[in-house]
Backbone as CSV, one residue per row, in Angstrom:
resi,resn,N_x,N_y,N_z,CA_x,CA_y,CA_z,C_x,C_y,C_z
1,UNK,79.807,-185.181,-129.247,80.105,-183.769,-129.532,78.941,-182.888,-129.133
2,UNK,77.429,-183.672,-129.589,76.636,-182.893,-129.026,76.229,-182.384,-127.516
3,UNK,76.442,-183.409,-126.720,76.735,-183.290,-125.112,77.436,-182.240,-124.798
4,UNK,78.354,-181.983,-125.187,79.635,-181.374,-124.567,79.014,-180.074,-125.103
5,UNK,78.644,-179.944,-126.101,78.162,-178.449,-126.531,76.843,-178.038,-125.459
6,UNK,76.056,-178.820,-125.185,75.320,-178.320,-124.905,75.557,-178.245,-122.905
7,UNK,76.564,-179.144,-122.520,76.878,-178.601,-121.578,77.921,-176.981,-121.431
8,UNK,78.518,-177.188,-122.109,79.247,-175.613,-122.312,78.216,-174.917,-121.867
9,UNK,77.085,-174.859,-122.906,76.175,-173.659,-123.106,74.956,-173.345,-121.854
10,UNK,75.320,-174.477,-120.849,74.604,-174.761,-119.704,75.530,-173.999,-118.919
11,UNK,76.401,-174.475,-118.712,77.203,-174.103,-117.486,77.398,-172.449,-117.254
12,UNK,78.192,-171.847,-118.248,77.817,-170.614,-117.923,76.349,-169.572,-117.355
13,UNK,75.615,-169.963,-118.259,74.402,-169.686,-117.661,74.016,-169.839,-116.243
14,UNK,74.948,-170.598,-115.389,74.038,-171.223,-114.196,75.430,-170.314,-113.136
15,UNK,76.399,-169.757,-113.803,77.275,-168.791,-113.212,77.203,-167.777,-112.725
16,UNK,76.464,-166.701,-113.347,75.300,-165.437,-112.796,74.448,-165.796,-111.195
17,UNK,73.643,-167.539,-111.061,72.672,-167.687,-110.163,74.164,-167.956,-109.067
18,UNK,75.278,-168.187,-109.240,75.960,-169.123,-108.092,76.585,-167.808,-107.626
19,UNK,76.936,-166.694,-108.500,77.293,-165.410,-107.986,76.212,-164.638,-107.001
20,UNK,75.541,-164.671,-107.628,73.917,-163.934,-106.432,74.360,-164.729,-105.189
21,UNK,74.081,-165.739,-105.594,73.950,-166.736,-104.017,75.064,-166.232,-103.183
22,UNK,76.087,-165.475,-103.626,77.423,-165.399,-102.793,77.429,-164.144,-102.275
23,UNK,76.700,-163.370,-103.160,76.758,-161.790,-102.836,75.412,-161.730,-101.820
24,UNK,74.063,-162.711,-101.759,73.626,-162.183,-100.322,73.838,-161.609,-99.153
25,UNK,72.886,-160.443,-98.707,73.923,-159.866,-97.700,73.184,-160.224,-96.484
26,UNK,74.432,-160.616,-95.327,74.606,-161.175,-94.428,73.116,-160.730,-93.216
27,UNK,72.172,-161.295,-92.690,71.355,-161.356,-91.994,72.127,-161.057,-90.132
28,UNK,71.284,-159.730,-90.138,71.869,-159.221,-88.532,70.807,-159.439,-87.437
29,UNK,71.575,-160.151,-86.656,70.200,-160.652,-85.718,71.049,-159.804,-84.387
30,UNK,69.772,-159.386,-83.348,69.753,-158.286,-82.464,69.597,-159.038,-81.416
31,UNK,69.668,-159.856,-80.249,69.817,-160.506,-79.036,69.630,-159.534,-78.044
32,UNK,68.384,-159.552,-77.457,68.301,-158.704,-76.382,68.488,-159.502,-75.124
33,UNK,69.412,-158.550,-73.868,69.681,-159.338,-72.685,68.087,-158.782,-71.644
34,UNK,67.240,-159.184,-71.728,66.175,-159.010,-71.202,66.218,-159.066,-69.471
35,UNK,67.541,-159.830,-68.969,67.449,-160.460,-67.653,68.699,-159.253,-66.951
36,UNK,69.598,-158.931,-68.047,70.603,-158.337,-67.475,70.853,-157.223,-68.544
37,UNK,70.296,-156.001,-68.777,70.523,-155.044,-69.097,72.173,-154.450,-69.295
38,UNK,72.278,-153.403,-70.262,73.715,-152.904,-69.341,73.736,-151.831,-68.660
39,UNK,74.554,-151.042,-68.359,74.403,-149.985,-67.573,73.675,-148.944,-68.301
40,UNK,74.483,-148.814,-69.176,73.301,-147.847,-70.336,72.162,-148.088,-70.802
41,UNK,71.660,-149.184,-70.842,70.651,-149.218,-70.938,69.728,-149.220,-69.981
42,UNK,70.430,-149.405,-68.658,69.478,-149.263,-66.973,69.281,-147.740,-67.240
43,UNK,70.390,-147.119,-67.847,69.930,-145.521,-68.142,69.185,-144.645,-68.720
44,UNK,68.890,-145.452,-69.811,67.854,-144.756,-70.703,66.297,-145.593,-70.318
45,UNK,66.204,-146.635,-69.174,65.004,-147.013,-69.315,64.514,-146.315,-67.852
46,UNK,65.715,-145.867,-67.040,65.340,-144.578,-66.381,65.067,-143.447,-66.231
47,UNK,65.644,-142.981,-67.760,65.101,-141.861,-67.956,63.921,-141.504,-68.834
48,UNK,63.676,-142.884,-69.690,62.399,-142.965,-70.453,60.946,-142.986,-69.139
49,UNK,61.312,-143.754,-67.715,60.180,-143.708,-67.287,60.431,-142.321,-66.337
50,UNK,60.935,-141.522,-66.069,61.118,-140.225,-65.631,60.407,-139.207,-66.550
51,UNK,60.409,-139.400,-67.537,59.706,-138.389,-68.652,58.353,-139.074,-68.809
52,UNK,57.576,-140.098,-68.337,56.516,-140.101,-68.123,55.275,-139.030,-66.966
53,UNK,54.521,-138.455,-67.577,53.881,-137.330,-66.756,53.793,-137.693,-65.327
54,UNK,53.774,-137.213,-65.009,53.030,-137.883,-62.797,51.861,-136.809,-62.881
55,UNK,51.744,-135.256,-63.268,50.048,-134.951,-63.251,49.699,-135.017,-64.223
56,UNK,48.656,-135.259,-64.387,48.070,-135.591,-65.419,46.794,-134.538,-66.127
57,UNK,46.350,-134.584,-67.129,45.215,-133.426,-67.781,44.685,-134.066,-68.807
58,UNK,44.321,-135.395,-68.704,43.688,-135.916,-70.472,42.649,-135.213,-71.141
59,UNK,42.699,-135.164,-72.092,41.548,-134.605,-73.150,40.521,-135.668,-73.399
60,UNK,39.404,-134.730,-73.750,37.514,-134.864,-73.639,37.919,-136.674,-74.447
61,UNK,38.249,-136.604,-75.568,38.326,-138.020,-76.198,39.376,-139.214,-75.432
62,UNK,38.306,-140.121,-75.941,38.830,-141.445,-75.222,38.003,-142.538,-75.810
63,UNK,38.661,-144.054,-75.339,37.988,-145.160,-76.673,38.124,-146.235,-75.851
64,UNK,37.484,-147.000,-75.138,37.026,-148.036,-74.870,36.897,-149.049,-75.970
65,UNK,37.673,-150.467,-76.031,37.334,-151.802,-76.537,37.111,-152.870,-75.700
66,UNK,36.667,-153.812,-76.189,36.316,-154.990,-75.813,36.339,-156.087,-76.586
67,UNK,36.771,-157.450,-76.275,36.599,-158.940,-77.326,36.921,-159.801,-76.801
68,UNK,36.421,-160.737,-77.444,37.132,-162.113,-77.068,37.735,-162.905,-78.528
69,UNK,38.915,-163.104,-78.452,39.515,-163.783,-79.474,40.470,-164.990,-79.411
70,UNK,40.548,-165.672,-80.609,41.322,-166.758,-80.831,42.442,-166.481,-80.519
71,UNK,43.488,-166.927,-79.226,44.808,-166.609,-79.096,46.120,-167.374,-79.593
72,UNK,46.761,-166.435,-80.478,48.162,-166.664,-81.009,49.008,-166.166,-80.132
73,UNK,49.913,-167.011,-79.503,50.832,-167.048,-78.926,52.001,-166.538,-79.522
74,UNK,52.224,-166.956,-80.781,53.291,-166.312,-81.262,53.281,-165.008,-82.173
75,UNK,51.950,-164.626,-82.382,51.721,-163.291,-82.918,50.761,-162.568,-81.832
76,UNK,50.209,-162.365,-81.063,49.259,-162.063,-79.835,49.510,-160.830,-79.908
77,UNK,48.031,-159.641,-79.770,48.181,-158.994,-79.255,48.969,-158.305,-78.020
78,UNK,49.173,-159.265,-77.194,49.229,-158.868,-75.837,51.088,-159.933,-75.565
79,UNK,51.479,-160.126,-77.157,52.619,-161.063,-77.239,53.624,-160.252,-75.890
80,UNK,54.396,-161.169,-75.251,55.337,-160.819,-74.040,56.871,-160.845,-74.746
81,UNK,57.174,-162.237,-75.826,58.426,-162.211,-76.187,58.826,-163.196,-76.085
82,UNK,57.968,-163.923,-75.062,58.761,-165.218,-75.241,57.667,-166.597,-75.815
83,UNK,58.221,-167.398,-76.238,57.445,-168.391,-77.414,56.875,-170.122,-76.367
84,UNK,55.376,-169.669,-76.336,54.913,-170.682,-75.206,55.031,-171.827,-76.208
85,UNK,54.776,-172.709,-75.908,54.598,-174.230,-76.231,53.070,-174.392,-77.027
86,UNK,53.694,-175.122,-78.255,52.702,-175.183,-79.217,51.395,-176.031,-78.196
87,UNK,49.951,-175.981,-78.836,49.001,-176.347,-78.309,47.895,-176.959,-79.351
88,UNK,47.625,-178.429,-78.502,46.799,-179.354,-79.722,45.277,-178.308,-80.125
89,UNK,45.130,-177.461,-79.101,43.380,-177.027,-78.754,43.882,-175.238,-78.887
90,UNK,42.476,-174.828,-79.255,43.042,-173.332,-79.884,42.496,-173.060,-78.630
91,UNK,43.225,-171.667,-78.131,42.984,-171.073,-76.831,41.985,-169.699,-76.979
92,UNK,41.630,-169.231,-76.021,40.953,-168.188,-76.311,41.277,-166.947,-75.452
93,UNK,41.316,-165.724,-75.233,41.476,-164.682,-74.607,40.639,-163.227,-74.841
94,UNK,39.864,-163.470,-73.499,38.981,-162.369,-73.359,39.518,-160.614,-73.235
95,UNK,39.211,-159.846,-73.814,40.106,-159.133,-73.219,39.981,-156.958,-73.301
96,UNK,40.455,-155.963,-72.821,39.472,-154.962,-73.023,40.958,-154.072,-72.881
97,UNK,40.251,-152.846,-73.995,41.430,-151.665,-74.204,40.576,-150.266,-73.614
98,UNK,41.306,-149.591,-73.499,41.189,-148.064,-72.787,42.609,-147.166,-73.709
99,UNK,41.596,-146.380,-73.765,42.673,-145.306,-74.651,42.871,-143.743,-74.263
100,UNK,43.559,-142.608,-73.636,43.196,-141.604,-73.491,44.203,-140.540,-74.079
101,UNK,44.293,-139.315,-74.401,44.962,-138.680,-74.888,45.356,-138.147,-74.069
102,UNK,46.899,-137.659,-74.076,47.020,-136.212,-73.527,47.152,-134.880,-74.667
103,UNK,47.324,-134.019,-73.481,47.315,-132.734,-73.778,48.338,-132.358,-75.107
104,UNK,47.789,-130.995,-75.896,48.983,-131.247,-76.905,50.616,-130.118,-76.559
105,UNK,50.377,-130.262,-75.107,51.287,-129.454,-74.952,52.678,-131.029,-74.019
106,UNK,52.314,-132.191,-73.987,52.747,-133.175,-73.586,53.513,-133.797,-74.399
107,UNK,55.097,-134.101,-74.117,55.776,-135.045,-74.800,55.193,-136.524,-75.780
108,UNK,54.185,-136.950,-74.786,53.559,-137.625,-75.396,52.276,-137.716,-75.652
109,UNK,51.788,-138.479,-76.525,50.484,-138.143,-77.316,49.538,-138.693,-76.855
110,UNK,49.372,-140.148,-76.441,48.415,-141.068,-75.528,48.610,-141.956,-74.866
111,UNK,47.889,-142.829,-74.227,48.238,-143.935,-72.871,47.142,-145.038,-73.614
112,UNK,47.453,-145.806,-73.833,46.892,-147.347,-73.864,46.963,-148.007,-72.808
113,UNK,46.102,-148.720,-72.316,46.126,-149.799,-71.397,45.163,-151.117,-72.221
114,UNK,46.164,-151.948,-71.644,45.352,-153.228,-72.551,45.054,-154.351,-70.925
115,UNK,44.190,-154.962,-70.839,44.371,-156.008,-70.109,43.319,-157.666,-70.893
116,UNK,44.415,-158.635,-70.654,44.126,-159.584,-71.429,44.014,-161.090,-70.379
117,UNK,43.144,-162.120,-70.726,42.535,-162.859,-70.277,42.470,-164.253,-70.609
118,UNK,43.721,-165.048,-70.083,43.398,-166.120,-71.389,43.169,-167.476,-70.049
119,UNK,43.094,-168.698,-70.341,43.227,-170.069,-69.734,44.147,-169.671,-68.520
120,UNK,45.410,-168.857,-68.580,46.163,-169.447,-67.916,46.910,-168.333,-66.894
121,UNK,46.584,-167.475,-67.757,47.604,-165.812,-67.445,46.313,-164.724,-67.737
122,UNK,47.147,-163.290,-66.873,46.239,-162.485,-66.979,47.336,-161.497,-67.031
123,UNK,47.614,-160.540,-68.144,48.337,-159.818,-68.436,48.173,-158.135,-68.505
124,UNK,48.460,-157.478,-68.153,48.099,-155.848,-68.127,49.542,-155.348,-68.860
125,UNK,49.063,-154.191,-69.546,49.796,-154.007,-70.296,49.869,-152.309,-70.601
126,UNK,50.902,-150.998,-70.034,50.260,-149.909,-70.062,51.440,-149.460,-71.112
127,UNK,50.880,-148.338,-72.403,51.686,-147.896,-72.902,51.766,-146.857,-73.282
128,UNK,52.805,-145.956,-73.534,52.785,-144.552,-73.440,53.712,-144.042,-74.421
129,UNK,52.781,-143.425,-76.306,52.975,-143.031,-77.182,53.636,-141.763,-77.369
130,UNK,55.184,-141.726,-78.115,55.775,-140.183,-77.981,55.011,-139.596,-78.767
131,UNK,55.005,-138.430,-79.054,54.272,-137.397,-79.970,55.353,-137.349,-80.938
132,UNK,56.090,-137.017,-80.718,57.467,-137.264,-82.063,58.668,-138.034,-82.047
133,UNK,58.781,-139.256,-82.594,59.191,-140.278,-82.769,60.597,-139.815,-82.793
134,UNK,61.537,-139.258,-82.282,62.974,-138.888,-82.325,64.031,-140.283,-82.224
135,UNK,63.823,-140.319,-81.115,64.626,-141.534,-80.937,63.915,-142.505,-80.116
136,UNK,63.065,-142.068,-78.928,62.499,-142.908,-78.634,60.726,-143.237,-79.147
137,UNK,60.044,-143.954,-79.142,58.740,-143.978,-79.989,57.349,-144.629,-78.709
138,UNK,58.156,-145.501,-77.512,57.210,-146.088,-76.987,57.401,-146.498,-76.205
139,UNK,56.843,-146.277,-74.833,57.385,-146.964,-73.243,56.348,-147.986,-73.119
140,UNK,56.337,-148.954,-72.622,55.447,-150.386,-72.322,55.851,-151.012,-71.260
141,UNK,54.668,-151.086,-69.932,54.871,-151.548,-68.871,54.105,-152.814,-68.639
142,UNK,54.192,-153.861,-68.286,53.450,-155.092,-68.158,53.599,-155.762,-66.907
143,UNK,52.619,-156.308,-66.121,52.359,-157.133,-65.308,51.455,-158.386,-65.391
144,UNK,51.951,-158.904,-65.168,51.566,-160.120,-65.082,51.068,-161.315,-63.734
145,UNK,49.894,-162.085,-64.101,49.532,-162.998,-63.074,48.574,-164.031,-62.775
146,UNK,48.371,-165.440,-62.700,48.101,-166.441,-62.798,46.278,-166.447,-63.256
147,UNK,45.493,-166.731,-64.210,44.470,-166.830,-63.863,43.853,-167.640,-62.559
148,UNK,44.162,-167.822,-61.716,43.606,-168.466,-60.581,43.069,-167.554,-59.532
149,UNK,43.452,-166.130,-60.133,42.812,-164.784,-58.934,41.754,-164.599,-60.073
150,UNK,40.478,-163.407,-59.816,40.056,-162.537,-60.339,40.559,-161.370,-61.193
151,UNK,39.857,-160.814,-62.595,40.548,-159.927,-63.293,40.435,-159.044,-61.823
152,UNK,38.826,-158.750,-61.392,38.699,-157.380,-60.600,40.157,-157.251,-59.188
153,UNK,40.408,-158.470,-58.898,41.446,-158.798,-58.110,42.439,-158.300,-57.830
154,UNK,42.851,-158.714,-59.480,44.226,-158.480,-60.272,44.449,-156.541,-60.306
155,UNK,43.298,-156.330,-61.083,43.630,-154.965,-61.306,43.317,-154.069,-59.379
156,UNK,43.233,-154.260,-58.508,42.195,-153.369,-57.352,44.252,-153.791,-56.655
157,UNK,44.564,-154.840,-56.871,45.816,-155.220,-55.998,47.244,-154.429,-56.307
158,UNK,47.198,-153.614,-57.322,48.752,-153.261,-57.932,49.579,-153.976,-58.202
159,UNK,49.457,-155.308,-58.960,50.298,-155.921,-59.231,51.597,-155.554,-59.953
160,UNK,52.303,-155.760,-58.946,53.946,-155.381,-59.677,54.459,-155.577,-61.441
161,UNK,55.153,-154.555,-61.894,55.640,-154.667,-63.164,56.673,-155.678,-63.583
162,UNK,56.825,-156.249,-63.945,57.304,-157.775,-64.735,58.160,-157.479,-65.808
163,UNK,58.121,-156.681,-66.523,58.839,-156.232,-67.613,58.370,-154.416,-68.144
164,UNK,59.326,-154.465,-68.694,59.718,-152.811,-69.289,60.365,-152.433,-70.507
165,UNK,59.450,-152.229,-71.480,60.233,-152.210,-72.852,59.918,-150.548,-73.291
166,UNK,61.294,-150.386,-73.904,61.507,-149.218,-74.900,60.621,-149.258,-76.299
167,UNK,60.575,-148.856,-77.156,60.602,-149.079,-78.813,61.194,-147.852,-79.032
168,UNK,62.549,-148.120,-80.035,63.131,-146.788,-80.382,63.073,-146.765,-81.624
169,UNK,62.864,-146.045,-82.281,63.276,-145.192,-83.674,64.142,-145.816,-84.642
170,UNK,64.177,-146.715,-84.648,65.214,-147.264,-86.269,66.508,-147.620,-85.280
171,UNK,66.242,-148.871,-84.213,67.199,-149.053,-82.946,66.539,-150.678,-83.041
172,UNK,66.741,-151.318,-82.031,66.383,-152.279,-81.506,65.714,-151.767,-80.332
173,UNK,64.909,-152.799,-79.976,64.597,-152.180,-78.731,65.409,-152.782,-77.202
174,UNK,64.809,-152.324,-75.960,65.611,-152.227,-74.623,64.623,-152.820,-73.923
175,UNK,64.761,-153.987,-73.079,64.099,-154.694,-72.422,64.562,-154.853,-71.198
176,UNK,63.981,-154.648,-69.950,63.996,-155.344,-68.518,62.671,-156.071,-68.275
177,UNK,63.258,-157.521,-68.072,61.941,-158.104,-67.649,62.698,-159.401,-66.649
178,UNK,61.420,-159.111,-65.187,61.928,-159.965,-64.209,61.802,-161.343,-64.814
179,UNK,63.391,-162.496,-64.381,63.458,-163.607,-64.948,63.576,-164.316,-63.737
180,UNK,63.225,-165.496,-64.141,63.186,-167.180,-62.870,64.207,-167.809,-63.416
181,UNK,64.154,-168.914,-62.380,65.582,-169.674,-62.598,64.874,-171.229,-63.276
182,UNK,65.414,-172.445,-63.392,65.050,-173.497,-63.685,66.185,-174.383,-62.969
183,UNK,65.486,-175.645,-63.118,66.327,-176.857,-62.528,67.608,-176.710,-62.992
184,UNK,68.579,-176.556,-64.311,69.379,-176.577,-64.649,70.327,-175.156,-64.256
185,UNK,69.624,-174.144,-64.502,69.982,-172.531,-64.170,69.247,-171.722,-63.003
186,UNK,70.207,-171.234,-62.084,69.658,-170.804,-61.166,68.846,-168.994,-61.363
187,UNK,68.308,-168.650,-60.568,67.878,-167.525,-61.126,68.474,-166.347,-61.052
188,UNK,68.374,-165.621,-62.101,69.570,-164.505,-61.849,69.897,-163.109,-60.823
189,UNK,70.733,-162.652,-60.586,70.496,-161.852,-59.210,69.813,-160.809,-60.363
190,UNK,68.708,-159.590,-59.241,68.133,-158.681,-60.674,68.096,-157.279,-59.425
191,UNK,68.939,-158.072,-58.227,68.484,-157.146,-57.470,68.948,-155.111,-57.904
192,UNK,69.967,-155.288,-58.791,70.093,-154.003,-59.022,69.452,-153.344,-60.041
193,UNK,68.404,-154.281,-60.444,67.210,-153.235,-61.410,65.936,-153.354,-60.266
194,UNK,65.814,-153.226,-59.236,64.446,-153.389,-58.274,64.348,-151.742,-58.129
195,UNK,65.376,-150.737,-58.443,64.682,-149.538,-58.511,63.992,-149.328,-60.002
196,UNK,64.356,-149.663,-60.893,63.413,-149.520,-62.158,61.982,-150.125,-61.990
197,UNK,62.043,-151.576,-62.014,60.876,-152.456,-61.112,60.001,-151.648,-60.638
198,UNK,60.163,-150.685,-59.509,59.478,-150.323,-58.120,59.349,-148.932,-59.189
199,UNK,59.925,-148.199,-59.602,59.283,-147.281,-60.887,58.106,-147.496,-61.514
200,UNK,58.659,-148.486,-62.294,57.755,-148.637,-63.044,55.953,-149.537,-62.938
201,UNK,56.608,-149.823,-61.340,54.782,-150.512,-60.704,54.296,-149.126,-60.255
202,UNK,55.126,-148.081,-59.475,54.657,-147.226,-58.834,53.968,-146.328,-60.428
203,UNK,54.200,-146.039,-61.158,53.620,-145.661,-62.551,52.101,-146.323,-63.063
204,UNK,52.516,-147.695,-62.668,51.317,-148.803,-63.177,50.570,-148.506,-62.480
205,UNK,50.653,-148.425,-60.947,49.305,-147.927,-60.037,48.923,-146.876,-60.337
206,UNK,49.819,-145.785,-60.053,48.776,-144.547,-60.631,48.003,-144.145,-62.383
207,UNK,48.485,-144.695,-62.735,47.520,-144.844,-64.049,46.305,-146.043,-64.035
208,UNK,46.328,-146.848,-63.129,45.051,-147.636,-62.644,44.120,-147.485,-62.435
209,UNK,44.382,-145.818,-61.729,43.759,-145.082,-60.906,43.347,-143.754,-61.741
210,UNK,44.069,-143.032,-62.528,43.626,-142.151,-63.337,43.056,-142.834,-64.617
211,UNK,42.825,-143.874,-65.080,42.445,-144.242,-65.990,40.916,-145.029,-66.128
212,UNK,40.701,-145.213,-64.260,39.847,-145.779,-63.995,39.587,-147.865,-64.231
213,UNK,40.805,-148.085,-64.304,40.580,-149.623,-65.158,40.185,-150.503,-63.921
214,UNK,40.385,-149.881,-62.788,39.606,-150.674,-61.532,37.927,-151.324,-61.899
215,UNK,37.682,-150.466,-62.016,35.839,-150.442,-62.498,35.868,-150.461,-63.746
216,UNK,36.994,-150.080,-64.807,36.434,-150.136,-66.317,36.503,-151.970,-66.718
217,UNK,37.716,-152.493,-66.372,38.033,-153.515,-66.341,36.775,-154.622,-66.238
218,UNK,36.842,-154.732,-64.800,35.586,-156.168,-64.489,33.996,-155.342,-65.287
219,UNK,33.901,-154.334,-65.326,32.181,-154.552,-66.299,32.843,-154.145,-67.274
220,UNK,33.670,-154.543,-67.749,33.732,-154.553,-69.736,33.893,-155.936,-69.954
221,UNK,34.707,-157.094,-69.197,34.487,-158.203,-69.286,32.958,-158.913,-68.778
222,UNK,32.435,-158.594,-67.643,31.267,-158.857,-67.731,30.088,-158.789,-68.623
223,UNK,30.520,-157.873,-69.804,29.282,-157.306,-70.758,29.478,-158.354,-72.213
224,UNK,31.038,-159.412,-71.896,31.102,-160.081,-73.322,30.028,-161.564,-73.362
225,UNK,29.392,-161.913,-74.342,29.001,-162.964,-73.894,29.284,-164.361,-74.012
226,UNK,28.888,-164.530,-72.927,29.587,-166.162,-72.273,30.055,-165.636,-71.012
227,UNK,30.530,-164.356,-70.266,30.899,-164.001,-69.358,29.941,-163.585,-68.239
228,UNK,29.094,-162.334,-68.735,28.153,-161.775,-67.731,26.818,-162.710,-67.484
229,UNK,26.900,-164.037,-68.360,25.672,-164.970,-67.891,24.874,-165.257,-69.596
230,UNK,25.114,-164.563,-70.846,25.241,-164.998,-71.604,25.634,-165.491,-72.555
231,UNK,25.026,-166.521,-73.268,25.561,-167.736,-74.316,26.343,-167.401,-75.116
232,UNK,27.684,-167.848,-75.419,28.785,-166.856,-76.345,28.508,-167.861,-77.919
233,UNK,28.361,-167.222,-78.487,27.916,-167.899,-79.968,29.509,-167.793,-80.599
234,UNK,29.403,-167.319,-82.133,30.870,-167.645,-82.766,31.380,-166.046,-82.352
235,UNK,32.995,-166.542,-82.956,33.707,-165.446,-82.550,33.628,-164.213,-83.179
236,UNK,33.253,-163.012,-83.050,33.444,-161.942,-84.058,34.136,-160.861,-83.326
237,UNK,34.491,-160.172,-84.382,35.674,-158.848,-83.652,35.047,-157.770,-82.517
238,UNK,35.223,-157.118,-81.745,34.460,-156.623,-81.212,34.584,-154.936,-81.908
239,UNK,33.321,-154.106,-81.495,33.142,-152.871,-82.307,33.970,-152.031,-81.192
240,UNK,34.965,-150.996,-82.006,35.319,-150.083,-81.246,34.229,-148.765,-80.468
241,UNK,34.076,-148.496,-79.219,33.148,-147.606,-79.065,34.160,-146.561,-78.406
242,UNK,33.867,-144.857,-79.077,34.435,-144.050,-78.985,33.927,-143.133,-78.474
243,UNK,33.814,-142.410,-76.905,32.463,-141.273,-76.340,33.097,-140.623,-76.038
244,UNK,32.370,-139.341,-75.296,32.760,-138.206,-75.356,32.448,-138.396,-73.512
245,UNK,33.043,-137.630,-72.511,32.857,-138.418,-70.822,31.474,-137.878,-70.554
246,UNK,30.280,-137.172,-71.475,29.351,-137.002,-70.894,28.166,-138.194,-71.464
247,UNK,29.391,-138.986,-72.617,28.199,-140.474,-72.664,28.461,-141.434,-72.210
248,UNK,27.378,-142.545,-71.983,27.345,-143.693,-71.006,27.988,-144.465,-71.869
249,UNK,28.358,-145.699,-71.310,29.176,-146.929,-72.231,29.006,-148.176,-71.552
């Protein structure tokens, strides 16, 4: 008799937790076609890089970084999107930021350029902040290319844009990024995004060039040490340095 009572007095109780469990609400996952866009979206990532300035007027402030850090692949600064292959040995990536403002009469507010340095890849990365987050919030252009060239190489050559991401406003975001094929899958035709492509390198060069990362690039990596000829001790963050263009750096 006592069993039975005290299962009664169990069971209900455990009726409340089996209801929760049922009423969880359903997890929405967002699948971006990175290789094949749709039409609308070939549209808005044409007109997001159309509303990028072509003259330019930056203001007196600007911010130079520099570091070398422990690289996470799956959280990385300089993350691309797609998930490399775990690794027994921690990797490292050298790597240097440039920051400039524009004007406050400009849609958007500033230009980042990142370029990053690891074992294997050498990644550039240019991005261009709205001033008011409406719908769209962030254009991001990236190229990519083998460490087996030179950074100074890499950046003096115009290496073509590789991918093209949106960030929108309480959206998912919009991705074009050139894809390869594999033994099993052949590679996909992309030929009708090669005018976005050819946009968005022709963009990458001229901000190469107004931003100076030709020459900022190879002596900001030369100045880390272990690079320019001295001994790199342990890892520490590197200090942001922030001048004004009539100081040296």
């Amino acid at each position: 008799m006592l069993r039975n009572l005290v299962l009664i007095l169990l069971v209900p109780g455990l009726l409340p937790v089996a209801r929760g469990e049922q009423q969880q609400p359903p997890v929405k996952v967002n699948v971006l076609n990175v290789c094949s866009p749709s039409q609308e979206e070939q549209q808005q990532i044409a007109s997001a890089l159309a509303r990028i300035p072509q003259k330019v007027s930056f203001g007196e402030e600007f911010e130079i970084d520099r570091g070398h850090s422990i690289l996470d692949r799956a959280q990385g600064p300089f993350q691309t999107g797609e998930q490399a292959p775990a690794s027994s040995q921690s990797e490292t990536a050298d790597w240097v930021r440039l920051r400039r403002e524009f004007p406050a009469s400009s849609s958007f507010s500033r230009v980042q350029y990142s370029f990053s340095r690891d074992p294997e890849n050498m990644v550039e990365t240019l991005a261009f902040f709205l001033r008011e987050a409406k719908d769209l919030m962030q254009v991001a252009i990236e190229a990519s290319a083998s460490a087996v060239t030179s950074p100074a190489n890499m950046v003096a050559t115009n290496t073509p844009a590789s991918r093209i991401k949106l960030e929108r406003f309480g959206k998912s975001s919009i991705v074009l990024a050139r894809c390869s094929g594999s033994e099993d899958h052949p590679a996909p035709d992309q030929s009708a995004y090669e005018p976005l492509f050819q946009s968005a390198s022709a963009i990458a060069a001229k901000y190469r060039d107004l931003l100076g990362v030709r020459h900022a690039v190879p002596e900001e990596l030369a100045r880390l040490p272990g690079v320019g000829g001295a001994k790199r001790k342990a890892v520490k963050p590197a200090a942001t340095k922030t001048s004004s263009p009539g100081q040296a750096h």
